[in-house]
C-alpha positions in Angstrom: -30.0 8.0 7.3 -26.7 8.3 8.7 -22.6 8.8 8.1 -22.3 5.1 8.5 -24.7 4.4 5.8 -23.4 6.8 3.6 -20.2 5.4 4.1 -21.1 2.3 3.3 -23.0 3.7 0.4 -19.6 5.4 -0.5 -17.6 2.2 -0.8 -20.5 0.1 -2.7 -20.0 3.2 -5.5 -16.4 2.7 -5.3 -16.4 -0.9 -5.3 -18.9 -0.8 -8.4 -16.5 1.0 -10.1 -13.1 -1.1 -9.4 -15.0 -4.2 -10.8 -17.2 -2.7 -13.5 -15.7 0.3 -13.9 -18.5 2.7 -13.6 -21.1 3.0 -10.6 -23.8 2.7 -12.7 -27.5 3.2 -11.8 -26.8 2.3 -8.3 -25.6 5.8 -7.4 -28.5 6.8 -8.3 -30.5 4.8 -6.2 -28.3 5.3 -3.3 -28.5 9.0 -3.3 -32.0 8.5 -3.0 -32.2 7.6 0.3 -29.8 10.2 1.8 -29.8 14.1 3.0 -28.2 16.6 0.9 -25.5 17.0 3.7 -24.7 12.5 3.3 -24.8 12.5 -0.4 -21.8 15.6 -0.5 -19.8 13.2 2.0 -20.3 10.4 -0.4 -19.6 12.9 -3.8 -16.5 14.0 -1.9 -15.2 10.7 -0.9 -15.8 9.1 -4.2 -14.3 12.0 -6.2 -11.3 12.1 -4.0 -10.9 8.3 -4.7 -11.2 8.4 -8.2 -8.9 11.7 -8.9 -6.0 10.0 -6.9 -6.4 6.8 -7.9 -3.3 6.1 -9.4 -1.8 7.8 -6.2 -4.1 5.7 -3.7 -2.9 2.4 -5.6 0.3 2.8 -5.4 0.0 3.8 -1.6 -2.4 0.4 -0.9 0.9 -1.6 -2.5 4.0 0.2 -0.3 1.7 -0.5 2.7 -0.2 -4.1 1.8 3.2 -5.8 2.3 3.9 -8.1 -0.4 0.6 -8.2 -2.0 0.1 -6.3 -5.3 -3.2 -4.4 -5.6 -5.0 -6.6 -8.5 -4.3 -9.7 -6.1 -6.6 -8.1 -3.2 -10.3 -8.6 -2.7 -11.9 -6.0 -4.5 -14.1 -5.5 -1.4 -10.8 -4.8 1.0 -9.4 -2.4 -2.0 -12.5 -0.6 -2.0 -12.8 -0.1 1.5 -9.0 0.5 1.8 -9.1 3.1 -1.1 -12.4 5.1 0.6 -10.5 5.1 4.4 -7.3 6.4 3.0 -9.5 9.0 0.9 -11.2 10.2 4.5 -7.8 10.2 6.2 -6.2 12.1 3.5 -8.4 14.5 1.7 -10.9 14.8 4.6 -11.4 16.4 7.9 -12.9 12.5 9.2 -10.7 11.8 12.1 -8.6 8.9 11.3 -9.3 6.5 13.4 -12.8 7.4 12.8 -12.0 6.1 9.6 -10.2 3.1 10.4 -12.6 1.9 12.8 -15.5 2.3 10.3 -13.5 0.4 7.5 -13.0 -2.4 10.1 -16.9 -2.2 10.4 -17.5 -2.4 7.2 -15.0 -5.2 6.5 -16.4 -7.6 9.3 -20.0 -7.3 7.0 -18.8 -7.4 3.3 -15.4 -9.3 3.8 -13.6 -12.3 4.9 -12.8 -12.9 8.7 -9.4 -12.1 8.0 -10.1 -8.8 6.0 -10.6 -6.7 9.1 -7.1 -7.2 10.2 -5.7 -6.6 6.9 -7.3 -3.5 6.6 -6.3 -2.5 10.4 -2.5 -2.9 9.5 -3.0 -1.2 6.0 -4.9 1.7 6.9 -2.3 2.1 10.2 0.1 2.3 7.8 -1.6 5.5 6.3 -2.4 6.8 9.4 1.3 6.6 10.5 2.0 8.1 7.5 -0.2 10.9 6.5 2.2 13.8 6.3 4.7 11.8 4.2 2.1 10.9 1.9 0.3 14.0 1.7 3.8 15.3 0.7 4.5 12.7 -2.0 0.9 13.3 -3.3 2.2 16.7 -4.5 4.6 15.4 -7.2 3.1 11.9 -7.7 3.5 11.3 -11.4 5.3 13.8 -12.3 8.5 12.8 -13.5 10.5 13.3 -16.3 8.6 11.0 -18.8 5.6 13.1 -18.4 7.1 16.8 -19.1 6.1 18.1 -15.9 2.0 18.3 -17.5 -0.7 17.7 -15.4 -3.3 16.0 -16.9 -3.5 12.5 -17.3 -4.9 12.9 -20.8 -8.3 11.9 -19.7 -11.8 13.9 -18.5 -12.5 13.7 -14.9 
């Protein structure tokens, strides 16, 4: 197969799991039809997304201008969350990344999604090192005692 398809493969799992909440058997049907080297990418990507979710939400928000997470298609947060994923936690060039997430938006979303996506994942873009930065003490404030872990297994 290819990146692209594994990409794409990448946000079906991580859409999957923003409306169900798991990825099901789909990952494993996915994974069949992909090299050892693709199916990594797509671990990677997907693990990234779902250990900084929390993080990655609240990022979508500051940069979605005006619209809360829960009120965008969960087809634009799902490509949004795996493009920020590749432009922070991975050595995908960035506008690599963007210009795939358009892609992918101008076959699974609206007309209008693209756009969105463009401006949104600009904003990350434009913002990497800031966020990178914040990433390092996301969370941990003075409610939490300075631990860690979220309470849950990962």
């Amino acid at each position: 197969m290819s990146r692209r398809s594994a990409r794409e493969d990448a946000f079906k799992i991580i859409y999957g799991k923003l409306v169900t909440g798991e990825a099901g058997a789909t990952e494993e049907e996915l994974f069949q039809q992909h090299a050892e080297e693709e199916i990594q990418y797509i671990l990677n990507v997907v693990d990234a997304v779902d250990g900084d979710f929390a993080f990655l939400r609240a990022a979508v928000e500051r940069f979605s201008k005006g619209f809360a997470f829960d009120r965008i298609y969960k087809v634009d947060c799902a490509i949004i969350l795996l493009a920020a994923a590749e432009i922070l936690f991975t050595d995908v060039p960035d506008k690599a990344a963007v210009n795939e997430a358009v892609e992918i938006a101008k076959i699974y979303s609206t007309d209008r999604s693209a756009a969105f996506i463009n401006g949104v994942l600009a904003s990350f873009m434009a913002n990497k090192e800031e966020l990178l930065a914040e990433r390092e003490t996301f969370g941990k404030d003075e409610n939490d005692g300075g631990d860690e872990s979220n309470g849950e297994d990962n």
